[in-house]
N, C-alpha and C positions, 0 to 999 in steps of 0.2 A: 335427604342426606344428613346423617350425623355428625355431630359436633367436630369428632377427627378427622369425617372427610371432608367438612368443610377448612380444616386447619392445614392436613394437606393440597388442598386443591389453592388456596394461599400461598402456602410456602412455592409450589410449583410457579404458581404467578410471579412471583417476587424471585424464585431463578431463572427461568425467563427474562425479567424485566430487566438485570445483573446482565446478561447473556447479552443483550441486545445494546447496552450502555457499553460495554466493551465491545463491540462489534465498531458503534458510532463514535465513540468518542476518539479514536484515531483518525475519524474523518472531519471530525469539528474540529481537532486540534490543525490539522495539516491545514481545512479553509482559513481558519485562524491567519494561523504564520503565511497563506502567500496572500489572503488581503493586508495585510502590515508587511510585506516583503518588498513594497513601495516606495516606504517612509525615509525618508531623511533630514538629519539634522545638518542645516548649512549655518556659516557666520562668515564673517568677514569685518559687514559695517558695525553699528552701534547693539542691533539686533538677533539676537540668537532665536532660528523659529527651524521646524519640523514642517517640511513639506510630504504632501503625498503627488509623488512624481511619475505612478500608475496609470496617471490621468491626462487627457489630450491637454488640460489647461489645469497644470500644477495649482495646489491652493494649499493656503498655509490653517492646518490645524491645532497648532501651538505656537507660540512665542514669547521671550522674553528679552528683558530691556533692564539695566543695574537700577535705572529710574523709580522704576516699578518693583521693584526687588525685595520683599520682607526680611531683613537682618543682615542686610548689605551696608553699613556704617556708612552717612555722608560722604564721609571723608573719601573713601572708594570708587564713587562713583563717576566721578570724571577718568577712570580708569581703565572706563571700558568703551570708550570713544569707537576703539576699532576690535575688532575679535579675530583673533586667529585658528581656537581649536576649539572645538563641541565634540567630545568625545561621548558618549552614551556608556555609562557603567553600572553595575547592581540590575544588570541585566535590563537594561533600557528604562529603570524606576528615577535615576539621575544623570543631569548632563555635567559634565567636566567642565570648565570655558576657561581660556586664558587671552589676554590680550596684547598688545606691543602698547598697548599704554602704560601697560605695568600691573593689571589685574588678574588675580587668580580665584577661581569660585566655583563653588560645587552645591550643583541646584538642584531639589526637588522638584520633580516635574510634575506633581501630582500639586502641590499649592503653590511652587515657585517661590519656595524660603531656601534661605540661603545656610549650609550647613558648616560649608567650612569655606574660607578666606585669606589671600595672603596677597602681598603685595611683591613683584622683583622685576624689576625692568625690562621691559623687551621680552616679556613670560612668553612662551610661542608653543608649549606643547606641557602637558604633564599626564602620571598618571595611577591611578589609584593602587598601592602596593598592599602586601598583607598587613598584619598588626596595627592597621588603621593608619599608614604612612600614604602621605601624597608626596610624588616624587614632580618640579617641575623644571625645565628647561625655559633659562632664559639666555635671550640672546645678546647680539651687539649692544656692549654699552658698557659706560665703565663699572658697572655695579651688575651687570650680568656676566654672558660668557663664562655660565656655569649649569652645574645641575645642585640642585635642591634638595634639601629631604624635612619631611612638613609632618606634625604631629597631627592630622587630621580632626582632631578632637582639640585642638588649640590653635585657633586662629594667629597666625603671622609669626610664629616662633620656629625656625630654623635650628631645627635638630645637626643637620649635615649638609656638607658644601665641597663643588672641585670644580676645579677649574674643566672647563670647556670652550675651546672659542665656540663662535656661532652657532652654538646648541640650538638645535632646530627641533627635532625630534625626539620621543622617545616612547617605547613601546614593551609590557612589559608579557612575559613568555611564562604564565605560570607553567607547562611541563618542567621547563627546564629551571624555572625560580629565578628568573634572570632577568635584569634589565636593559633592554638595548638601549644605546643613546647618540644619537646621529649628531655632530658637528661640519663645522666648514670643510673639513678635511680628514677627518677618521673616524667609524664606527665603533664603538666600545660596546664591552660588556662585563655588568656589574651584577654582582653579590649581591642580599641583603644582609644585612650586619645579623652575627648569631644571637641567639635570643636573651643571651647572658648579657647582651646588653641592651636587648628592649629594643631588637632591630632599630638603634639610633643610628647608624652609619652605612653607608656605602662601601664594598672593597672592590675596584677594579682589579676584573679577572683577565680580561683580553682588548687589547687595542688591533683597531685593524686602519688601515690606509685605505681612502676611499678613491677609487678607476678615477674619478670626479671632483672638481672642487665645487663647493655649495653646496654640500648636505643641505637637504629641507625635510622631507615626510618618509617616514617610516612607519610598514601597513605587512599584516602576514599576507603571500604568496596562495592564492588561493585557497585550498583547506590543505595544504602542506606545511612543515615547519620552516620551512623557508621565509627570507623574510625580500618584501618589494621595499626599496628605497630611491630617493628621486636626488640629483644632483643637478647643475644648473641647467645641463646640454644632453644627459640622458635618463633614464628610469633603469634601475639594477633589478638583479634579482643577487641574494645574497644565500648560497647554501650554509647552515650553520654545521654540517655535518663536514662537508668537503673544505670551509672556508673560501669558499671560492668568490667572487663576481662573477657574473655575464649580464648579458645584458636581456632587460624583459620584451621578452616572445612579440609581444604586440605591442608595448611602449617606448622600448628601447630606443628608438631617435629622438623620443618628443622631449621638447625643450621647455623651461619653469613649468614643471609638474609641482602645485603647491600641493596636492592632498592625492590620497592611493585610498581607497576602499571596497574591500570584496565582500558580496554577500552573500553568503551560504545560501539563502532561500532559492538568488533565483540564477548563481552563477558568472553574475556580473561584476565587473571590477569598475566602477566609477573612478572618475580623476575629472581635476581643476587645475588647470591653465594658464597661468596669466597671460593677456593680451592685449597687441597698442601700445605698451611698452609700461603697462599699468603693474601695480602689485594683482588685481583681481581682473576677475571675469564676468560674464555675464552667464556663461555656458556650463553646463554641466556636460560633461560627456563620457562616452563606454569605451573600453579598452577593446580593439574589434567587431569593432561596431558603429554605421553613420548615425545612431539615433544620437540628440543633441537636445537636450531640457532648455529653453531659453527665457531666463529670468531676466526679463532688461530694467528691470527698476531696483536691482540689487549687485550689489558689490561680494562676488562668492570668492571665499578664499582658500575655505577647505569644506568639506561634503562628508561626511560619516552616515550611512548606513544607519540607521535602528535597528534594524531585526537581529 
């Protein structure tokens, strides 16, 4: 064989080889995503850790602690005593965390340095906006009972601020560029500030009255734009299109619903409980479903999905 048939009979190889890697690689990718379709970030206690709960006996493959923390200021660290949100953002590379001790922190997961930081009492939920803004919700207290607006890139400097009682929640909707923000008694929806001013501000657009007193978690409504939201005594579902309430299909009676998360991978909507008359639970559990995660050496408060 001469020199060109050997040059085609190469190329032919290497289309082939092209051929075959696009055939497979949509099946590595899909095992991928439903072995991590397991994952979840829980907090509550002093600890933020990633379980995989795929398994007959949950085991924790990451965790973090302010202790342990690279670029977490001393000063801070008593400030995360107890935890309330672990949000997963930048597409599961960083976790979100805020606490009711007053700490606000946004963690690489990959070495566990701390990127951005802010302190507001009773901080119970926040969440990462465009132009590099962290937006977060603090609660009961006299220095909370509001919502936040945080230059991401500058630690503990408060761009924007409004009044919110019991800001519990907030969730933010890039389709519609919007920020939902749950309090003790009304759902709102916020603006980000136009760019002429370096999205430093908030403008509320809509207040809504919530069926419920006790806003706590706000979570999208399976892969709909609807959004799930939990009040003391039920679980909503919130059309943004009709503005409506009703109540959710299969949560709708349950009572201290702390956290809503749905996972696209495998369909399930995870929710935390409190029980015994505690802030936390022991239990993780499905919307529609008796299976039941049971962590009895942890204090769970809210559950966020990875995938």
């Amino acid at each position: 064989m001469g020199l060109i048939g050997l040059m085609s009979q190469a190329t032919k190889i290497m289309r082939l080889s092209c051929y075959i890697w696009i055939l497979i690689l949509p099946l590595i990718l899909c095992s991928c995503q439903k072995r991590n379709a397991g994952l979840v970030v829980v907090c509550g206690w002093d600890e933020v850790f990633i379980s995989d709960i795929s398994i007959d006996v949950p085991e924790k493959i990451w965790s973090w602690t302010a202790e342990d923390s690279d670029g977490l200021p001393a000063s801070m660290r008593n400030k995360f005593l107890t935890t309330d949100e672990c949000k997963p953002v930048s597409k599961g590379r960083e976790i979100l965390i805020t606490s009711s001790g007053g700490g606000i922190a946004l963690i690489n997961r990959k070495d566990k340095k701390v990127s951005f930081y802010a302190s507001l009492p009773n901080a119970h939920s926040a969440e990462i906006l465009p132009g590099n803004r962290v937006a977060v919700a603090g609660s009961y207290s006299q220095e909370g009972n509001c919502i936040n607006l945080y230059d991401a890139g500058k630690p503990n400097i408060v761009l924007f601020s409004d009044s919110l009682y019991g800001a519990h929640g907030l969730l933010w909707d890039r389709n519609e560029r919007s920020l939902w923000a749950l309090g003790d008694y009304e759902l709102r929806k916020y603006r980000l500030g136009h760019r002429k001013n370096n999205g430093t501000s908030l403008k509320l657009d809509r207040s809504y009255d919530l069926p419920g007193d006790g806003g706590h978690d706000l979570a999208f409504h399976e892969e709909s734009k609807d959004i799930a939201l939990s009040t003391q005594n039920n679980v909503w579902i919130f059309d943004t299109k009709s503005e409506l309430f009703t109540k959710h299909p299969l949560l709708g009676e349950e009572i201290n619903v702390k956290s809503i998360s749905f996972n696209k991978a495998t369909g399930e909507t995870a929710y935390v409980k409190s029980t015994d008359d505690n802030w936390w639970a022991y239990y993780i559990r499905f919307a529609g479903s008796e299976r039941v995660v049971y962590l009895p050496y942890e204090k769970i408060y809210k559950v966020r999905w990875l995938y």
